[in-house]
C-alpha positions as CSV (number, residue, x, y, z in Angstrom):
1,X,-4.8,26.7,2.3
2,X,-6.8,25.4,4.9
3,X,-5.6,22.7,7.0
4,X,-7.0,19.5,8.9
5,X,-4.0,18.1,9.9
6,X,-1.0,20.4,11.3
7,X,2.4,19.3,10.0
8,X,3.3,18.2,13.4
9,X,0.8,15.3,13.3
10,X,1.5,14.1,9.8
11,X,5.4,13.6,10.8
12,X,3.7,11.6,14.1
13,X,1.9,9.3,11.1
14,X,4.8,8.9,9.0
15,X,6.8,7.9,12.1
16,X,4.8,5.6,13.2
17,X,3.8,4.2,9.8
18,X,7.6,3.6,9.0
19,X,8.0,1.6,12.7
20,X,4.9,-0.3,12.9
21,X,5.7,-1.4,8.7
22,X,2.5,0.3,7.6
23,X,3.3,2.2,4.6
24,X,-0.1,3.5,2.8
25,X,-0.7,6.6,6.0
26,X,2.9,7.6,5.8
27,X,2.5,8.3,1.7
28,X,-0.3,9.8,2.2
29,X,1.0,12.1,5.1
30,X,3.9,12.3,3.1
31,X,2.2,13.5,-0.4
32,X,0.3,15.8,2.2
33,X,3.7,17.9,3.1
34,X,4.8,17.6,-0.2
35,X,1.7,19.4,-1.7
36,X,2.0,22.1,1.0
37,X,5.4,22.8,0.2
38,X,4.9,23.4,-3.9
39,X,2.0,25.3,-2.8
40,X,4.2,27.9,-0.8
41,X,6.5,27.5,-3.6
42,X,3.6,29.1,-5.7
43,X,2.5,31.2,-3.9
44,X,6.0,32.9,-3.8
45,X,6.2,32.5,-7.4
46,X,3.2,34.8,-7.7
47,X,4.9,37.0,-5.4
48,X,8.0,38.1,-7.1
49,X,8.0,36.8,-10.6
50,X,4.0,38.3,-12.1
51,X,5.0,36.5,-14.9
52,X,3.0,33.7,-15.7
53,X,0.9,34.6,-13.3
54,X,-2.0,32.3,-14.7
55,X,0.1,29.0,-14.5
56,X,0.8,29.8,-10.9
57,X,-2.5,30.4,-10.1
58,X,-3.7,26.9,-11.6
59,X,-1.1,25.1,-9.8
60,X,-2.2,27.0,-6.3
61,X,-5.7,25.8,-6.7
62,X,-5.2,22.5,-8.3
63,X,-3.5,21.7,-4.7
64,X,-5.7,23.1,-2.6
65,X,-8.2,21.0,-4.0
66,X,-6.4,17.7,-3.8
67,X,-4.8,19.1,-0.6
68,X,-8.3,18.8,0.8
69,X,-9.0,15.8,-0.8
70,X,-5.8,13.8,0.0
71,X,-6.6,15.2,4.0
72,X,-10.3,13.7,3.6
73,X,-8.7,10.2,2.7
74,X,-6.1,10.5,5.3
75,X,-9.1,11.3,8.0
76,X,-10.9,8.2,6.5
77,X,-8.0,6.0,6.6
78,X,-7.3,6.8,10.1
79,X,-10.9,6.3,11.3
80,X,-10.8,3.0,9.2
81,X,-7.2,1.7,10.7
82,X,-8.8,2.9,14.7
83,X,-5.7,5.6,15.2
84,X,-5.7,7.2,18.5
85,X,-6.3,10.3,17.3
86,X,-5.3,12.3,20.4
87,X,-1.4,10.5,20.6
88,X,-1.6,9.5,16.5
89,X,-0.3,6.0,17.8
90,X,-0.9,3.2,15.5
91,X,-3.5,0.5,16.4
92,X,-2.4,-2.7,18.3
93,X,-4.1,-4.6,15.6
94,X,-1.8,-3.0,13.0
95,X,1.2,-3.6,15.7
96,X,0.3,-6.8,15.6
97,X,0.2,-7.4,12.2
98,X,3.6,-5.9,12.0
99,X,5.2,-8.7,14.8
100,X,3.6,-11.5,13.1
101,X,5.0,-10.3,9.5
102,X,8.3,-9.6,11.3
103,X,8.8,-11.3,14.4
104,X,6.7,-14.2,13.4
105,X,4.8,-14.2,16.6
């Protein structure tokens, strides 16, 4: 499965999602990981148990197609919300947001 984003960068998105209170890049990081992992899973399936070979292979490519979709939206939201994409810190403007919400500031 090809990837955009290493595994190591979406962790970096959830963490700073769940600090800075900005949920909707962590899910999405999160559904990320979570399709990688029942892909694996499938592809081990189709490695030591041939039977049902045909419902493993639908479930493979079912998530690599939303796996590349779902890392498409990711790209988008980041490039919408102005993530430093070298660090994957957060914008100030979404910092902000969270101290106001918060802090009240």
């Amino acid at each position: 499965m090809e990837k955009k984003f290493d595994d190591e960068t979406l962790v970096r998105i959830i963490d700073a999602s769940v600090i800075y209170i900005c949920a909707c890049p962590a899910q999405v990081a999160r559904a990320i990981l979570d399709m990688r992992k029942l892909y694996l899973y499938q592809q081990d399936c189709l490695s030591n148990n041939p039977v049902n070979d045909e419902v493993h292979k639908l479930i493979a490519e079912t998530l690599r197609k939303n796996h590349a979709a779902m890392e498409e939206t990711l790209d988008q939201i980041l490039t919408i919300e102005n993530w430093d994409r070298e660090t994957m810190a957060m914008p100030e403007g979404l910092r902000e947001y969270r101290d106001k919400t918060i802090i009240g500031n």
